[in-house]
C-alpha positions as a printed Julia matrix, in Angstrom:
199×3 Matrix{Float64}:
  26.53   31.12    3.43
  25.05   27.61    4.66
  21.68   28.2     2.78
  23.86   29.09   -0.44
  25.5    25.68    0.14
  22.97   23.73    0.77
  20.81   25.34   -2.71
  24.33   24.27   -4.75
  24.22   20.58   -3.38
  20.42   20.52   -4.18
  21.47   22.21   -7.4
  24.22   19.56   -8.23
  21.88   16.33   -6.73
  18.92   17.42   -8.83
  21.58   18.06  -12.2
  22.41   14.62  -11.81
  19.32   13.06  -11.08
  17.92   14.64  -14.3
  21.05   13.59  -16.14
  20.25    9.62  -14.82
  17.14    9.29  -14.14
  17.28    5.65  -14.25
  19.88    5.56  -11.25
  17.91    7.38   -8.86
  14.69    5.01   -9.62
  16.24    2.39   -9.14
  17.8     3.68   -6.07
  14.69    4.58   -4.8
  12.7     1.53   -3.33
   8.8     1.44   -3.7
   8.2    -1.29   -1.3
   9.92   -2.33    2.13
   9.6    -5.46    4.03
   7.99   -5.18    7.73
   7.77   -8.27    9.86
   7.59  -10.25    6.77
   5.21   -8.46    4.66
   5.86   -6.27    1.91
   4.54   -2.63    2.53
   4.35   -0.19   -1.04
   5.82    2.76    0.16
   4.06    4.67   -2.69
   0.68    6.11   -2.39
  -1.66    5.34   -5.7
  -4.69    6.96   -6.69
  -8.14    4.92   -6.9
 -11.65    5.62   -8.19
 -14.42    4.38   -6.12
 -17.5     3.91   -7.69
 -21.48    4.75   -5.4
 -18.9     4.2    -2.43
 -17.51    0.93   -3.71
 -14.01   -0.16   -3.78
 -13.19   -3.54   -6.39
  -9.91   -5.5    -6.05
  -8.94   -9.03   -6.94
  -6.13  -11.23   -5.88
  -4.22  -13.63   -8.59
  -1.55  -15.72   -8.44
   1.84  -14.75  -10.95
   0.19  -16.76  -13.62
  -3.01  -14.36  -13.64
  -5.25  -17.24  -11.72
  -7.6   -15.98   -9.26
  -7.07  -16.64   -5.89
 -10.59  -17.72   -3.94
 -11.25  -17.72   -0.42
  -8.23  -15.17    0.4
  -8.84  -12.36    3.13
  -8.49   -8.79    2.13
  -8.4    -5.45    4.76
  -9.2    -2.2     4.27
  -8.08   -0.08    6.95
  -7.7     3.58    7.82
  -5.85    4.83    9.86
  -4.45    1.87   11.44
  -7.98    0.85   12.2
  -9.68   -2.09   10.34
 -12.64   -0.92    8.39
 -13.46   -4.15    7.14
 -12.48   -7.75    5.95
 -13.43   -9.54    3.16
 -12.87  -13.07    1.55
 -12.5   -13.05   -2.24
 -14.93  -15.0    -4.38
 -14.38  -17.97   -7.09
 -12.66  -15.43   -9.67
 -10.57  -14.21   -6.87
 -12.45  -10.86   -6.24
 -13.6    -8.23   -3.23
 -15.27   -5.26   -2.85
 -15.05   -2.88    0.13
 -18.53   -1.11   -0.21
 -19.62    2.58    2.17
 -16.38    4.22    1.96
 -16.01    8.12    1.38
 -13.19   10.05   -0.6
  -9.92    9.55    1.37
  -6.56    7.59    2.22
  -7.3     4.04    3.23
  -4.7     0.82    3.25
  -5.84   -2.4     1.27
  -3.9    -5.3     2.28
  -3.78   -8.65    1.33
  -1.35  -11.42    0.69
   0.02   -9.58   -2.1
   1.32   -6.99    0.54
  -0.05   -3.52    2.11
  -1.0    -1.22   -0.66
  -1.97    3.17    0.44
  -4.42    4.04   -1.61
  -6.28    7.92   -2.02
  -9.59    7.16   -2.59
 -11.48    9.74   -4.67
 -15.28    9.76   -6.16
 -15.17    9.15   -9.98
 -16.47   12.7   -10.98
 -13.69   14.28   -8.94
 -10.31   11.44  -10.08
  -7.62   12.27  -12.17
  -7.44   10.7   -15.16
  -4.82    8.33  -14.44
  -6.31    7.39  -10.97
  -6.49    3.08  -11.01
 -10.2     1.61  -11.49
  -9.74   -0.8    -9.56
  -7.01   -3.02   -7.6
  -5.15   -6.18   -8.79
  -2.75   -7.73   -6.59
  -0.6   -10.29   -7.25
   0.52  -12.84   -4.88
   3.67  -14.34   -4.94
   3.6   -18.43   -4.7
   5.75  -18.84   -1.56
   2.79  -16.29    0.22
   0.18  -18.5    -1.14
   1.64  -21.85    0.15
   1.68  -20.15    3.49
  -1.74  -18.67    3.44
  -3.39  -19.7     6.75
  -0.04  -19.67    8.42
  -1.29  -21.27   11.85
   0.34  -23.17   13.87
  -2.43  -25.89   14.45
  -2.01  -28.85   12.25
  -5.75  -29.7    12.49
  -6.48  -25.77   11.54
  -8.65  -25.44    8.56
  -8.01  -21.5     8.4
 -11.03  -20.58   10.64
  -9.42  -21.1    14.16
  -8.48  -18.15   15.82
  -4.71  -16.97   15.27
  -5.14  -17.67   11.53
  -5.61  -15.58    8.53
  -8.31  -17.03    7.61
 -11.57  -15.19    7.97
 -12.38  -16.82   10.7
  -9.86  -15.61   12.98
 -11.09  -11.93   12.23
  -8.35  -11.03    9.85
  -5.34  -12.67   11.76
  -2.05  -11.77   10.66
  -2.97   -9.04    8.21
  -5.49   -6.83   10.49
  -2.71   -7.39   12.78
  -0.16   -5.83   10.24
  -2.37   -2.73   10.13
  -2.41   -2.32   13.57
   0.88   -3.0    13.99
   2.63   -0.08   15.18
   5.99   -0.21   12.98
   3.77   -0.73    9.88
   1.88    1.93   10.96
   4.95    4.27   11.68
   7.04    3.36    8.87
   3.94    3.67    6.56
   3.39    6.9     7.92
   7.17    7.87    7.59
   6.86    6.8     4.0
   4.06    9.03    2.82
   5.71   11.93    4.97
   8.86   11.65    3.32
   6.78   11.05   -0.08
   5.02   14.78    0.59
   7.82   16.77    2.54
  10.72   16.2     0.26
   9.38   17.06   -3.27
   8.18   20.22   -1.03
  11.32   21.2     0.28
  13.07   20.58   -2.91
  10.34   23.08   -4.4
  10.79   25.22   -1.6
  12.32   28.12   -4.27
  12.13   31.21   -1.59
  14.76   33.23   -1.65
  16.09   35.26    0.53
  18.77   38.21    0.05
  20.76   37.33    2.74
């Protein structure tokens, strides 16, 4: 009896979802805010190319944003950091097929990694982040007036990453991250769950 009401509700929730698709998208956020960074809660496809990951970082207005860090991480653990060139680009270079986070100013971005033989077709070639302006004008963030972004604490390079490694390490962006991709996988599962029994 409780499994036959809980199919109808399903039933009735999916009707209307189909019915308004709009509704439920919009209902549905794709990023969250953790300790004042924005975290995708969506997990995007990438091609890597010989082992190479490319990004770039620009401003609303398309410009490139130079001298910016950018992490890779998996697993909660750093991999790497980066500073992006004149044109605002980085490359994350030795990685193998798998999930990895990219974050930057723009926000903390899951991406599944795959070789370009084996990618879907509508896997990203690359990653472009954009940076809102009130991120930029708080860029090095530290608290030193005489800090130049290298001094340790910042987000420059300097400081090893600073606030951003520290994001990917942090345990609630971990956990809620985590959360986010297990919810992403288990529901569509459990909604597809179609076993029925005779009871």
């Amino acid at each position: 009896m409780t499994r036959k009401l809980i199919h109808s509700v399903l039933a009735i929730a999916m009707s209307v979802a189909m019915a308004c698709p709009q509704a439920v998208q919009a209902a549905r956020a794709t990023t969250m805010k953790v300790d004042g960074v924005t975290v995708s809660t969506t997990i995007k496809d990438l091609v890597m190319h010989q082992g190479t990951v490319q990004g770039a970082l620009v401003d609303p207005n398309g410009k490139p944003l130079a001298g910016q860090p950018a992490v890779i991480a998996q697993q909660g653990k750093t991999l790497a950091v980066k500073s992006t060139d004149a044109q605002g680009r980085y490359s994350f270079e030795n990685l193998q097929p798998g999930v990895y986070q990219v974050a930057t100013y723009a926000g903390i971005q899951t991406y599944r990694v795959w070789d370009a033989s084996n990618a879907p077709q509508t896997a990203d070639k690359g990653i472009i982040q954009v940076a809102s302006e009130d991120v930029i004008r708080g860029a090095h963030g530290c608290s030193d007036p005489g800090c130049d972004g290298g001094c340790d604490g910042c987000d420059g390079i300097g400081g090893g990453g600073g606030k951003l490694s520290g994001c990917l390490a942090n345990p609630n962006v971990v956990v809620l991250g985590a959360a986010a991709v297990a919810a992403a996988i288990a529901i569509p599962l459990a909604l597809d769950d179609d076993d029925d029994d005779a009871s």
